[in-house]
Each structure stands twice: as C-alpha cells, then as structure tokens.
C-alpha positions as CSV (number, residue, x, y, z in Angstrom):
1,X,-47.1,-83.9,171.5
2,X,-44.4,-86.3,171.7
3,X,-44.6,-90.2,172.3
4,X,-42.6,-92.2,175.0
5,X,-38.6,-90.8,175.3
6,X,-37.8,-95.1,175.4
7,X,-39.1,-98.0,174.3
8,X,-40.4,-100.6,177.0
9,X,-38.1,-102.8,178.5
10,X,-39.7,-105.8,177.0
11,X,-38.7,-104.5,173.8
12,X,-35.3,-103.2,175.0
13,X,-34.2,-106.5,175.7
14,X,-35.4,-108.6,172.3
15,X,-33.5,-105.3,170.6
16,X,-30.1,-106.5,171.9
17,X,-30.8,-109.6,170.5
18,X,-31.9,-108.7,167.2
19,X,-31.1,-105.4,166.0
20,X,-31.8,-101.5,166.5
21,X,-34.6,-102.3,163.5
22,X,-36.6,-104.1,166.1
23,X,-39.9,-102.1,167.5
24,X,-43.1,-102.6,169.4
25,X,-44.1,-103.5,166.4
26,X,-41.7,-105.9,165.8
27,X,-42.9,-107.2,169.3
28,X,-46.5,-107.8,168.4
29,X,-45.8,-109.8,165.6
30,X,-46.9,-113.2,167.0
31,X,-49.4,-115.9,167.3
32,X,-50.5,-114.3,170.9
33,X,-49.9,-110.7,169.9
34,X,-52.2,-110.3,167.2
35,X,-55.5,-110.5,168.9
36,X,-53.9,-108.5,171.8
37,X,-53.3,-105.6,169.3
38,X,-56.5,-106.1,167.7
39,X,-58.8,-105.6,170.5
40,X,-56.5,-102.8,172.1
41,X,-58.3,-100.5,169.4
42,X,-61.1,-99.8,172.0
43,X,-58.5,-98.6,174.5
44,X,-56.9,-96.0,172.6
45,X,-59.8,-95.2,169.8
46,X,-62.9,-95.6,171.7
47,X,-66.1,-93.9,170.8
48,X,-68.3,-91.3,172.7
49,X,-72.0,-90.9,173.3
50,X,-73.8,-88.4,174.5
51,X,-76.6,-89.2,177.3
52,X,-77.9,-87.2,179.7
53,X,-76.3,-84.4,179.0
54,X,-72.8,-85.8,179.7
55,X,-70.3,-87.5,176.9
56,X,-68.9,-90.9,177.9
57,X,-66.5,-93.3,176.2
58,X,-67.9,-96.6,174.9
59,X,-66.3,-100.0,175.2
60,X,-69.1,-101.7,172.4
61,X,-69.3,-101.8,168.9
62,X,-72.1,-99.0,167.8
63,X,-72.6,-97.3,171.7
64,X,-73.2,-99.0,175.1
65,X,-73.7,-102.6,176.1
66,X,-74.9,-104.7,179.3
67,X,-75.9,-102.1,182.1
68,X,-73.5,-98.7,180.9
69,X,-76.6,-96.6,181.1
70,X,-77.8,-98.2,184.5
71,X,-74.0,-97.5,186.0
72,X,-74.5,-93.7,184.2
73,X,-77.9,-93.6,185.9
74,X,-76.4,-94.3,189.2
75,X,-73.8,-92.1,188.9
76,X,-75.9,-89.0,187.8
77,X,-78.4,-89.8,191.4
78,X,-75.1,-89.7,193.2
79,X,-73.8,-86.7,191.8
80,X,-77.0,-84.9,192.0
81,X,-76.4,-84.3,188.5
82,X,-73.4,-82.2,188.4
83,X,-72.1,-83.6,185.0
84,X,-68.6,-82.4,184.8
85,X,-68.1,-84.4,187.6
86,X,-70.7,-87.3,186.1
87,X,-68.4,-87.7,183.6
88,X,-64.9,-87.4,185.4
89,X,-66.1,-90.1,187.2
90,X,-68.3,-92.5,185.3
91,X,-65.3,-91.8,181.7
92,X,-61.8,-92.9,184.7
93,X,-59.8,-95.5,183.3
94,X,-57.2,-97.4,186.1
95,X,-54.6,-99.4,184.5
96,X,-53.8,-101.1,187.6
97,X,-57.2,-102.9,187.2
98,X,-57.4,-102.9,183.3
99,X,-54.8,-105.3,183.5
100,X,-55.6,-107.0,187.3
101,X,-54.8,-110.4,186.1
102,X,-51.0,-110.0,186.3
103,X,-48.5,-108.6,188.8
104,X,-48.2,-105.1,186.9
105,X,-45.2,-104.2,188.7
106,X,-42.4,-104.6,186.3
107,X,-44.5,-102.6,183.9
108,X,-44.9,-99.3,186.2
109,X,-42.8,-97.4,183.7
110,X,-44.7,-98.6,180.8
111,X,-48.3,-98.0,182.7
112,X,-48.0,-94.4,182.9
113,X,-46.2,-93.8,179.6
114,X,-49.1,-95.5,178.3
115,X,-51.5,-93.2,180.5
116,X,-49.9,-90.3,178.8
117,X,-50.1,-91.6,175.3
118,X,-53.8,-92.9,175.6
119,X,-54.8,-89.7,177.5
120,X,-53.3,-87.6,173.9
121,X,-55.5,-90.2,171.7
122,X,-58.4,-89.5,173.5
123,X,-57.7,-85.3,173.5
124,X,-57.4,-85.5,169.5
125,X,-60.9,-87.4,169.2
126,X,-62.3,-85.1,171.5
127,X,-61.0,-81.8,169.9
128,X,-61.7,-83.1,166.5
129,X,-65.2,-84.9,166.7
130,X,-66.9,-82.5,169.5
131,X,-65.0,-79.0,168.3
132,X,-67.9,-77.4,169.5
133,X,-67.4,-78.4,173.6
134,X,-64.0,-78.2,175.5
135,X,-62.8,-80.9,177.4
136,X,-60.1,-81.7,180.1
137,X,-57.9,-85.0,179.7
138,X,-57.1,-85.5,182.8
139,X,-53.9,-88.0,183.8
140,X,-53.6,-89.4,187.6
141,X,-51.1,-91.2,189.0
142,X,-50.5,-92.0,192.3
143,X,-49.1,-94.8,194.8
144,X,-52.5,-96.0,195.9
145,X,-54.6,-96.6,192.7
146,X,-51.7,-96.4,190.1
147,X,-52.0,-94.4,186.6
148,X,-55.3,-93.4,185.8
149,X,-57.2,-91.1,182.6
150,X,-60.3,-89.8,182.9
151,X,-62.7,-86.7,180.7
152,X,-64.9,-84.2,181.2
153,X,-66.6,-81.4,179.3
154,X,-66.9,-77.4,179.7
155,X,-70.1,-77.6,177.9
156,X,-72.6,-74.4,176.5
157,X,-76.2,-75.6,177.2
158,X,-77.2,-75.3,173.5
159,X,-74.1,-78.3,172.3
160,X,-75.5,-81.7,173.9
161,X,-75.9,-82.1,170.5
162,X,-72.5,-82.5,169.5
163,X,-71.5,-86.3,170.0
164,X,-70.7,-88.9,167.6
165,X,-73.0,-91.1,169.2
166,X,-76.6,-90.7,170.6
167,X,-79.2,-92.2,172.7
168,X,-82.6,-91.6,171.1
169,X,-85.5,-93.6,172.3
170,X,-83.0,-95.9,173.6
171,X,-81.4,-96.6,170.0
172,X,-77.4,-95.5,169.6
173,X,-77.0,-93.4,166.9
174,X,-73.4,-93.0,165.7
175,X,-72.2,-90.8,163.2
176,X,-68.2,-92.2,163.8
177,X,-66.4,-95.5,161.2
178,X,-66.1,-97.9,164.2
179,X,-66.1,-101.9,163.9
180,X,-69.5,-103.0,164.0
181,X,-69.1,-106.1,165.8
182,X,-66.5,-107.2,168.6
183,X,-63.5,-109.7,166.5
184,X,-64.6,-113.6,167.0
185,X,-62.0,-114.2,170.1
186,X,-63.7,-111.8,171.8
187,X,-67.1,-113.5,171.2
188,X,-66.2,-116.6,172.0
189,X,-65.2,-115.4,176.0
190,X,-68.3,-113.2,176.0
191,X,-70.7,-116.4,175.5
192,X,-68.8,-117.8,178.6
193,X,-68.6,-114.7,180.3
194,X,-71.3,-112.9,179.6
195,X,-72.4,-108.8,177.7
196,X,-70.3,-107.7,180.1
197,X,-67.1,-108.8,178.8
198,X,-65.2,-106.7,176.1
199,X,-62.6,-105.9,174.2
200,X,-61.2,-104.1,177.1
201,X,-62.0,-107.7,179.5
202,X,-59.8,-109.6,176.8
203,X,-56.9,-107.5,177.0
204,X,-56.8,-107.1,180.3
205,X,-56.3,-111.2,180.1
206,X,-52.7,-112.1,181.7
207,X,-50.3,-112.7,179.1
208,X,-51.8,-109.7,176.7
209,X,-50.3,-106.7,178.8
210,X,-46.8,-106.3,176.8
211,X,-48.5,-106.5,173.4
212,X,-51.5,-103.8,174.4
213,X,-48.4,-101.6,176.0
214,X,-46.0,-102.5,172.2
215,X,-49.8,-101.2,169.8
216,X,-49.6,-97.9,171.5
217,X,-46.8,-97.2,168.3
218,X,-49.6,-98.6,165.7
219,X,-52.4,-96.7,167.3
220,X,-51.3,-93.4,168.7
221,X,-47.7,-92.9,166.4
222,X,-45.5,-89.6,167.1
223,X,-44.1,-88.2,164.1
224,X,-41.2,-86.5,162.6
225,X,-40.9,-83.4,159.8
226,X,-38.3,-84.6,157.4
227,X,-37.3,-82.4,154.5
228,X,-40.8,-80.6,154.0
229,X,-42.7,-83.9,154.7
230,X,-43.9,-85.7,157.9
231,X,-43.4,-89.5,158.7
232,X,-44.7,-91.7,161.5
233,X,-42.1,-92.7,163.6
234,X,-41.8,-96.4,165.1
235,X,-39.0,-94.9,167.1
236,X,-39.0,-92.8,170.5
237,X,-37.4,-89.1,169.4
238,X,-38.6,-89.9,166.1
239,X,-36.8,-91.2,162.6
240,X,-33.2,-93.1,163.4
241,X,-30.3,-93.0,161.0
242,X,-30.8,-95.5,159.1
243,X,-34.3,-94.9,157.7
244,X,-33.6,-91.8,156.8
245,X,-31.8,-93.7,153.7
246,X,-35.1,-95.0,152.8
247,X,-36.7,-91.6,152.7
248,X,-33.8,-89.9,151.3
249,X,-34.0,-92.7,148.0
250,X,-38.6,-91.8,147.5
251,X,-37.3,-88.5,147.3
252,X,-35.1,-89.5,144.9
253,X,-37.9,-91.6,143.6
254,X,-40.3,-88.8,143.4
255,X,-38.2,-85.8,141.9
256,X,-38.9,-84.2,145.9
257,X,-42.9,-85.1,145.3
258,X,-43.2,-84.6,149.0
259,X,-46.9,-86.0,148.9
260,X,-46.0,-88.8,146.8
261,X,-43.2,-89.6,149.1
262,X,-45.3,-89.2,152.5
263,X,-48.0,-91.6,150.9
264,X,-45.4,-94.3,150.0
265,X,-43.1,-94.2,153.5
266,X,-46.3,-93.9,155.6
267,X,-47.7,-96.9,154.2
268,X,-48.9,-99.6,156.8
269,X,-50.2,-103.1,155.5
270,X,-51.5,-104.6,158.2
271,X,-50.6,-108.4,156.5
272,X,-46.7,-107.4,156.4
273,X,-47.6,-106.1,160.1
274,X,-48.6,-110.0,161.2
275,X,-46.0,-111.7,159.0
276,X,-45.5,-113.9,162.4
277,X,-48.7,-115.6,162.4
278,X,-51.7,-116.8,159.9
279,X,-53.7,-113.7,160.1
280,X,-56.7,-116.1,158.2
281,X,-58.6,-116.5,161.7
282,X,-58.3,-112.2,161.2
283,X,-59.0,-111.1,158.1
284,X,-62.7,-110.0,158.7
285,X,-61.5,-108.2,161.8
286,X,-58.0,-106.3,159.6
287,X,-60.8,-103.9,157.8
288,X,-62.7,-102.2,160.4
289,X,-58.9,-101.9,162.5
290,X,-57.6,-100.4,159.6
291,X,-60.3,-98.0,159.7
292,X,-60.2,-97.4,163.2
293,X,-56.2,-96.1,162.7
294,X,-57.2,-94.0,160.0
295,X,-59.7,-92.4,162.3
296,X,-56.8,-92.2,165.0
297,X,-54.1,-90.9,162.7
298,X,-56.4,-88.3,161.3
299,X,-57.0,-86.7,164.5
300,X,-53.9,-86.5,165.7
301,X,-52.7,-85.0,162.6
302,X,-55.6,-82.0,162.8
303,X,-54.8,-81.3,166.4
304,X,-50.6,-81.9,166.0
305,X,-50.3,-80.4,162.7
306,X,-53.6,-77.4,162.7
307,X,-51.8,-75.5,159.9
308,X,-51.7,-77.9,157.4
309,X,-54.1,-80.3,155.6
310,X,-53.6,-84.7,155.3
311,X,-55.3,-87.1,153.4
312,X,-55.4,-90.0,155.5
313,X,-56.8,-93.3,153.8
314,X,-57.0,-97.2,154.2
315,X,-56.3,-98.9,150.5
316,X,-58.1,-102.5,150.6
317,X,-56.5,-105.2,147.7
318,X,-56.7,-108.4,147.3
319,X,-52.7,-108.4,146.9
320,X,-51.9,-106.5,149.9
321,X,-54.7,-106.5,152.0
322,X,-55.7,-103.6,154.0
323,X,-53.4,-100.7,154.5
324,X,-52.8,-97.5,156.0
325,X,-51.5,-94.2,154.8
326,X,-51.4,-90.4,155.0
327,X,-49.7,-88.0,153.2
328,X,-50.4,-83.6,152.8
329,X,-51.4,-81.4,150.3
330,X,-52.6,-82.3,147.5
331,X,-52.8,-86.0,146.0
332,X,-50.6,-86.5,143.2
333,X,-50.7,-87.9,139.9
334,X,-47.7,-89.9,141.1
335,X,-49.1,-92.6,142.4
336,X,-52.4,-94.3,141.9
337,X,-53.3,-97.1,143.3
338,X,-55.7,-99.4,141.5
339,X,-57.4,-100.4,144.8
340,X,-60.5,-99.4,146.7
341,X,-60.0,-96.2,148.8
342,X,-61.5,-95.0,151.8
343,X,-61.5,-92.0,153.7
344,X,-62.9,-89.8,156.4
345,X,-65.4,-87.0,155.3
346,X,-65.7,-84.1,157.5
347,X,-68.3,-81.4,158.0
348,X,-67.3,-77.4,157.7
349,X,-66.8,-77.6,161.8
350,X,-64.5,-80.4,161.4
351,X,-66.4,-83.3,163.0
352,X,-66.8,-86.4,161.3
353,X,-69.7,-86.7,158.6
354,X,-68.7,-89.7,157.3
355,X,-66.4,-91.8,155.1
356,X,-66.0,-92.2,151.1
357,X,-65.1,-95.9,148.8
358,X,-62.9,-94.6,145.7
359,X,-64.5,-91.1,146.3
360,X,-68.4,-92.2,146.7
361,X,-69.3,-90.6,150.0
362,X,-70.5,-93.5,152.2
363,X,-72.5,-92.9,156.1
364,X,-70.5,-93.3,158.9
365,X,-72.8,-95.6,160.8
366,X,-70.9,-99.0,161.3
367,X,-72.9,-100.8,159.3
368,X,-72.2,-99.1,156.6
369,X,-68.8,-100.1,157.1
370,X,-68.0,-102.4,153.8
C-alpha cells in the first residue's frame, strides 16, 4: 500500500523555504514536536486486548485504564452482544474530535490522508499478531462527523484466544513489546486531569496537530525497491533523485551486499531525529519508541512484502543512542555493530512471541522491556 501522493501543506510551505531535502520529519524536529511525535505512538501502534469475546484497541501502557471495560460493558448490553458490531463501535476513532481543541479545517486534506495511513498501520498489526481471525479496517469519511477508522473481527468460536493482550481475573496479560509506562509529559497532565487522560488526550492538545499529522512518515513509512533492495521513503512516490546517490555509493560500499546496504540506508537514530531540541527530558521515553517502530515496521513489511523475509531491529549505544533498522535476507558479516540488539521473535503462525537482547530471547511483557 502506498503512503500519502503529497506532503502536507504545513510542510509544503517550510520546503520552499529550505530545500526539497526537507520532510515531516524535518518538521518535527523542534522543542514542541518532540513530545507530539512521541506520544503519537499510541495512535498509529496501539495494542489489542481481547475481552469478551471481542478485540479492542488500547490507549494505556500494558491494556486498559480508567473505565475502558465499563464503556465495553455498556456497549456489549446495548448491542445485545453482537460483537462484530461491539467492536465496530466501541474500536471508531473520529479525528475531528481527536484533535477538538483546534479549528481542524485547514487540515481536512491531511485528516483523511492520515485516516488512510493509520487505518493500514492498524491492518498490518492485525494480520500479523491475530493471523488466526480476519478483520475489516474500516475508513469513514463524511461531512457530518469528518474522517473516521474503526475494526472488527470475522472470528471462528475456537480463536478468542488469539490477542496480544488478555483480561484474566481482571489482570492484562500482554504478549506484545509496548512502553510500559506513559512518557513524564503525559504524567504530569494526567495528575491534573485525571486516569482518563492519555497519550491520545495530549496530542489532541491544540498546537500538537501538525506534528502528530508530520510522525505518520516515522511511524507508518512507504517504501521503495531499489536495485534488489527496499528503502523507507521519507518522500510521497517514494526515493527522490538525489538520494538515490547515497544508495548508489553503499552499494558501492558494499560490493552490491544488498543486506548490508538495506541495514546501513534504513538506519534511523532517533538522537539525529531531535537534533532541534535537548532530547535529555526524553531519553528514558527514545527506548520503548524505538521499539514500538520496530514493531510497526515489521508488520508492515510481513503484510507489504509476504514473499520475502526482514530483520527488523533497534541497536541501543551509548554513542548513538537508540536506532532503527531493517534490512532482508540474511545478516551479513559486513557489518557488526558492537551494540546491544533487539528484535521481535515470532511464533510458527507468525504472531508475536517475544523479543531478543544480542540474540538472548527476552518475554514480550512490557516489563521486560530493558
């Protein structure tokens, strides 16, 4: 599936004034971005649990928070429990009211490009974590309530045991690398605010709307096949011109390694990704993102690209901080970082089992998370 065929015009207009190497996430790179991008993980890579009978997203570290299960509850007496419909109604995400604090009008474009691009996030997670149920991603727009996502499973009786998360004796249970704790700005509203408030709250906040629109391109990347390899574009339509250069001179690099080549160019350090700000007040919170990308780059990758295999990883130094990479086939000799690895492990049906540190198998429960 392809990403947005423009950039948004917030972007489009700093481009003209700096140059065509200017992106979304270009854009982010501020003082105000950064937590914007941050806590916009938990729109476009949420988490699923599994309760009565139904799968529903989840908007809090480790499963649900406040009253989610009352608000379930509610809606399974209304819907005399019909749960395709339970969950079509209790999973629907407006944008229009995600982001009610701001006149959303210039951004009507933007809103249901982002729809789109949020609805194929959520698809991948759901093909690639519950293979065993199919599910429609449904995307609405419409003059009265504006653009709008919502889910809901074609289930067999015998798979309600097929989410990531659980509710068992009214403990979560997840089995999904998630952060396991909401970032410190987020904390500090929800002890004026209230459970109630999350990351999905905060970036609904006025001001945040253009940087939560600009992360789609970190979270949710297209990408491009480029001489036997594949590369995440930053780009709508995929590579431009003059990167092509870059890739053209790691081939060089390489002796045509395509792995070695895909692993270098798809590199993302998240501390060159904040250059614009002191990303101290951040660094606890850079992990668990870069984790959460690696979860969202693997299953797009699975469910883009079925007929060939990725190694998607985060690399954690104290030189370069956490980053972010994939590459296919097979790892090569070529290039061996002297840092600590981690990775997603997968069962035989493809749904997530876990993750590994420099190839020690590790539980995916989040606080296992290192």
């Amino acid at each position: 599936m392809s990403g947005p065929s423009e950039f948004p015009w917030f972007v489009s207009e700093l481009r003209y004034a700096n140059s065509s190497r200017f992106t979304p996430l270009s854009f982010a790179n501020t003082a105000v971005g950064v937590p914007y991008v941050i806590a916009a993980q938990w729109l476009y890579v949420p988490q699923f649990f599994e309760y009565r009978g139904g799968l529903f997203s989840v908007v809090g570290p480790g499963g649900l928070i406040g009253d989610s299960l009352e608000v379930v509850d509610s809606w399974y007496e209304t819907y005399e429990g019909n749960i395709a419909t339970l969950e079509r109604a209790s999973n629907s995400l407006t944008f229009w009211d995600l982001f009610g604090n701001v006149d959303v009008e210039p951004y009507d474009r933007d809103l249901s490009e982002l729809a789109k691009v949020t609805a194929r996030a959520w698809d991948a997670f759901l093909r690639t974590e519950i293979p065993d149920v199919s599910f429609e991603v449904e995307v609405l727009d419409g003059d009265e309530y504006g653009p709008q996502i919502t889910f809901y499973s074609h289930r067999a009786e015998n798979a309600s045991d097929s989410s990531p998360i659980q509710v068992r004796d009214g403990q979560i249970e997840s089995r999904v690398t998630s952060p396991d704790d909401f970032p410190w700005f987020v904390n500090e509203w929800r002890e004026i605010n209230g459970p109630h408030f999350t990351p999905l709250s905060y970036i609904g906040m006025g001001e945040g709307i253009s940087y939560v629109i600009a992360a789609q391109w970190l979270y949710v990347p297209t990408f491009v096949e480029y001489r036997g390899g594949l590369f995440r574009a930053v780009h709508p339509g995929g590579v431009i011109e003059d990167n092509l250069g870059t890739v053209d001179d790691w081939f060089d690099a390489y002796d045509g390694d395509v792995s070695s080549v895909e692993r270098t160019v798809n590199t993302l350090g998240l501390w060159d990704l904040f250059t614009g700000t002191d990303i101290g007040p951040y660094e606890d919170d850079l992990l668990p993102m870069a984790l959460t990308i690696v979860r969202a780059w693997d299953a797009l990758l699975r469910v883009e690209y079925p007929d060939r295999e990725f190694e998607v990883k985060v690399l954690d130094s104290e030189a370069y901080g956490p980053q972010v990479t994939f590459s296919s086939g097979e790892p090569s000799s070529a290039w061996v970082p002297k840092v600590t690895e981690y990775a997603v492990i997968r069962n035989l049906d493809g749904s997530v089992r876990g993750t590994s540190e420099n190839g020690i198998p590790r539980p995916a429960t989040p606080d296992e998370i290192p």
